[in-house]
C-alpha positions as CSV (number, residue, x, y, z in Angstrom):
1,X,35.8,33.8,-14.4
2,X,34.7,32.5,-10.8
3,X,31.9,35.3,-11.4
4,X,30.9,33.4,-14.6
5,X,31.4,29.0,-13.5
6,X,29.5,30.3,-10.2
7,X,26.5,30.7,-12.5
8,X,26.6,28.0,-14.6
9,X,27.3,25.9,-11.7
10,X,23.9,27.5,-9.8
11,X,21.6,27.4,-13.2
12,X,23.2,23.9,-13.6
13,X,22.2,22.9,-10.3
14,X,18.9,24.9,-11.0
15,X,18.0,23.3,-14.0
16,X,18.9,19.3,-12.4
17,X,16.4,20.2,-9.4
18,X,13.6,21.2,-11.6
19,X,14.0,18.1,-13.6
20,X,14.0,15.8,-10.4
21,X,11.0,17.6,-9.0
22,X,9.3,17.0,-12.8
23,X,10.4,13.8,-12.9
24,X,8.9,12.5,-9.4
25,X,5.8,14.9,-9.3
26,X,4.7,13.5,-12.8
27,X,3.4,10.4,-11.3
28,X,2.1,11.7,-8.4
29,X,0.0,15.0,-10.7
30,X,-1.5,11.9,-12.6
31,X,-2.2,9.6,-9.9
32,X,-4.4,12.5,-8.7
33,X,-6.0,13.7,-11.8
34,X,-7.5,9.9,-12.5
35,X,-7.8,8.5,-8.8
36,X,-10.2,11.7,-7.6
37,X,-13.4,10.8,-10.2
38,X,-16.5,11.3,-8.1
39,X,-17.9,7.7,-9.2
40,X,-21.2,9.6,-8.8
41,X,-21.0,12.2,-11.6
42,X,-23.8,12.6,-13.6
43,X,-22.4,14.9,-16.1
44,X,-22.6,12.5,-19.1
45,X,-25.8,10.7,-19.7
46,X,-24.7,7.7,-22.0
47,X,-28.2,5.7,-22.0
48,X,-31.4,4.7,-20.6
49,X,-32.6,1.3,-21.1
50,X,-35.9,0.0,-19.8
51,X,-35.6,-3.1,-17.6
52,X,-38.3,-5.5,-16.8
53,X,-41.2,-3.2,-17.9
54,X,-41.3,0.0,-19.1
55,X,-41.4,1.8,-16.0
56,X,-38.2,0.3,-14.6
57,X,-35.3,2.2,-16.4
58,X,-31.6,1.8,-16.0
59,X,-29.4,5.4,-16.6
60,X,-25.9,4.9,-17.5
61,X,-23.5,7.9,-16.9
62,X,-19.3,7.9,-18.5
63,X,-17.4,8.8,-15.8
64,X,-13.9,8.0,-17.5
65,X,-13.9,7.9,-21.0
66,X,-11.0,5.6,-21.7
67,X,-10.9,6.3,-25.4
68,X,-9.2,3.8,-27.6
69,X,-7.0,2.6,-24.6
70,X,-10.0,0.5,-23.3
71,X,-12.9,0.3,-21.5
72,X,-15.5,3.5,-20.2
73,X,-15.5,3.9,-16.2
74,X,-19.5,4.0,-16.0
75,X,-22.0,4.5,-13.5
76,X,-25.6,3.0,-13.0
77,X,-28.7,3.6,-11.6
78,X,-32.1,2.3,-10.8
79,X,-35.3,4.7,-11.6
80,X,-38.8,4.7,-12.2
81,X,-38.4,8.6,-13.0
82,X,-40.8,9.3,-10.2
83,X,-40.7,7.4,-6.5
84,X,-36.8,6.2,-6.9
85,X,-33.7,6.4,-8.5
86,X,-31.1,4.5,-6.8
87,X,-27.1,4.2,-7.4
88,X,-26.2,0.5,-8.1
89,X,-22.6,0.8,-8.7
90,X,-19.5,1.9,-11.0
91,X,-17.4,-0.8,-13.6
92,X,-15.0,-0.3,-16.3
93,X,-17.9,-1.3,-19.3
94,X,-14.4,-3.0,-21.2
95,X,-15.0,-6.2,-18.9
96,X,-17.7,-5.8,-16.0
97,X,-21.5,-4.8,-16.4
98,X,-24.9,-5.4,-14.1
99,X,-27.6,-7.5,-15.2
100,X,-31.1,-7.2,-13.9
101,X,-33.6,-10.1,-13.7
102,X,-37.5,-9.0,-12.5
103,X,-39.2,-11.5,-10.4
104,X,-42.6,-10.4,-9.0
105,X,-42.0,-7.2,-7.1
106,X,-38.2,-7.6,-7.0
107,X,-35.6,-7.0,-8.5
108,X,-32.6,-9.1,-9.2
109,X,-29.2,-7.3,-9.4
110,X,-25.9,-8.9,-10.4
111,X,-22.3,-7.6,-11.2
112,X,-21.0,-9.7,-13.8
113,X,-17.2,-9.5,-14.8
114,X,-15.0,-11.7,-17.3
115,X,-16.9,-10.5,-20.6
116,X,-13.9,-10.6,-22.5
117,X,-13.1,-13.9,-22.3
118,X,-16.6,-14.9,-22.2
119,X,-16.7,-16.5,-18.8
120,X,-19.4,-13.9,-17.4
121,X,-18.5,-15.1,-13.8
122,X,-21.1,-13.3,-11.2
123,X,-19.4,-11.2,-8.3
124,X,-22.6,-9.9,-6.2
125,X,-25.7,-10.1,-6.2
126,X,-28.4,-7.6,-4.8
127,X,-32.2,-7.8,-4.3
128,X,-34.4,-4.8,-3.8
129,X,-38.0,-4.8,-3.3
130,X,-39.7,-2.2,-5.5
131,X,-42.3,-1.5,-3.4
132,X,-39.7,-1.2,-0.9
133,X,-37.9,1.8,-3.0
134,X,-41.2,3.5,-4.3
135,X,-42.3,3.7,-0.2
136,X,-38.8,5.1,0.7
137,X,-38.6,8.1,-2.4
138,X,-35.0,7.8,-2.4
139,X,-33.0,10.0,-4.9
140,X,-29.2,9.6,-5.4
């Protein structure tokens, strides 16, 4: 008898640390799966789209794919496929996005947020010189 309640006392015991541990490193497991995206990964190509001419191009990589429980974690960058391609920056596509405006041999670059409710309110703005970047040959 004490041979027998010993054990079921020690797999009880067993069995409630196990669940604890589960039940707190949950949380933790998934903070860590979604929180270490490198917001540089360029292992899914989503789209090009030509900007301002049609040597300017704009590459658009999925770095979360939320699936139907909102918006795509994306990446984008600046190329002309042969001098430059430069990082501009990562949004959740669900509610932020960049805009580019060409003027002369610049570039206009602004983060936009608010798309769903329509209020497209600007957040930063940056201004490279394309000259600037085809001189430099930077790659990211």
């Amino acid at each position: 008898m004490k041979g027998e309640s010993f054990n079921t006392i020690f797999n009880f015991k067993q069995n409630n640390i196990l669940i604890k541990m589960t039940k707190y490193s949950l949380p933790f497991f998934l903070l860590f799966l979604f929180s270490c995206k490198n917001d540089r990964n360029k292992d899914k190509h989503s789209s090009t789209v030509m900007v301002c001419s049609k040597s300017l191009l704009v590459e658009t990589y999925t770095i979360f794919g939320n699936g139907a429980f909102g918006g795509d974690r994306v990446s984008d960058y600046l190329t002309d496929s042969t001098n430059f391609r430069i990082y501009i920056g990562t949004y959740d596509n669900g509610d932020e996005g960049y805009s580019y405006e060409c003027k002369g041999d610049s570039i206009n670059i602004y983060k936009i947020t608010g798309r769903q409710e329509n209020k497209n309110k600007i957040v930063s703005t940056t201004v490279y010189s394309l000259s600037e970047l085809r001189k430099k040959k930077v790659f990211d």
